[in-house]
C-alpha positions as CSV (number, residue, x, y, z in Angstrom):
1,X,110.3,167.6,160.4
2,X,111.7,165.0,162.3
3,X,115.4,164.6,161.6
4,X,117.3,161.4,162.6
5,X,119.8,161.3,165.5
6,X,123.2,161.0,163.2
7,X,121.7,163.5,161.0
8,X,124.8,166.0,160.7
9,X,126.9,163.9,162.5
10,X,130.4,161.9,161.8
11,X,129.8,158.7,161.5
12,X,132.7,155.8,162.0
13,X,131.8,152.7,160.6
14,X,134.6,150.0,161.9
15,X,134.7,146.7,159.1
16,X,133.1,148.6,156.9
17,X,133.9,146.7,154.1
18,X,132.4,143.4,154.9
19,X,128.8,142.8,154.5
20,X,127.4,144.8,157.4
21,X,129.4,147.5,156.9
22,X,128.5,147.9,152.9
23,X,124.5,147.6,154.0
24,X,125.5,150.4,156.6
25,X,127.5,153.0,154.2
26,X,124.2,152.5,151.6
27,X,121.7,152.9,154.2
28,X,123.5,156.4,155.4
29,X,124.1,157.4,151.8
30,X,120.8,156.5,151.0
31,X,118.1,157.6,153.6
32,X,120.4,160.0,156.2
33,X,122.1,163.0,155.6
34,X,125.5,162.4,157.6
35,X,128.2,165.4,157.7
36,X,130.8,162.6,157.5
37,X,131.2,158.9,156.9
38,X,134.8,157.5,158.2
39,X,135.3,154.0,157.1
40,X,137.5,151.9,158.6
41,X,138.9,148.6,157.3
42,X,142.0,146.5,157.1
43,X,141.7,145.2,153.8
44,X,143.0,148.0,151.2
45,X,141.9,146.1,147.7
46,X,137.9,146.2,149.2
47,X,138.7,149.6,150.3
48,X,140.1,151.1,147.0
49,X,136.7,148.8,145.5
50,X,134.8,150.7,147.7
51,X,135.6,154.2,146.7
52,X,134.4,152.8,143.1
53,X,131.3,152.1,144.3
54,X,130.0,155.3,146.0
55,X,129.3,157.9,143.7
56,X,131.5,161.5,143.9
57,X,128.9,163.9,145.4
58,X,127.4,161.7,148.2
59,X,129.6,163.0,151.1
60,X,133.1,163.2,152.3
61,X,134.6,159.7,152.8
62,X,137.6,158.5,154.4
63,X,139.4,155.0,154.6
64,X,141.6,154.0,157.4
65,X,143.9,150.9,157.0
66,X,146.4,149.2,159.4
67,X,149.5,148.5,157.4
């Protein structure tokens, strides 16, 4: 079995609540089998819409905001 290069791996996705970073979170929650997922933004409203979005049991996840 073949497994993919950031299988069990941290991954830190910078903008991650724009629209490259949302395809990116779904395509790791989706098809890969990270150890982590950091995601990094500056905006906290998208952030705290983010966490609504991914379902509880996909991973860890954590947000990261300047302020």
């Amino acid at each position: 079995m073949n497994k993919s290069k950031i299988e069990d791996k941290v991954v830190l996705i910078t903008g991650g609540t724009g629209s490259f970073g949302k395809a990116m979170v779904k395509e790791l929650i989706t098809n890969h089998k990270c150890d982590k997922i950091i995601i990094y933004s500056r905006d906290e409203l998208k952030q705290s819409e983010k966490i609504m979005e991914i379902a509880i049991g996909n991973g860890f996840f954590t947000f990261m905001a300047l302020g």
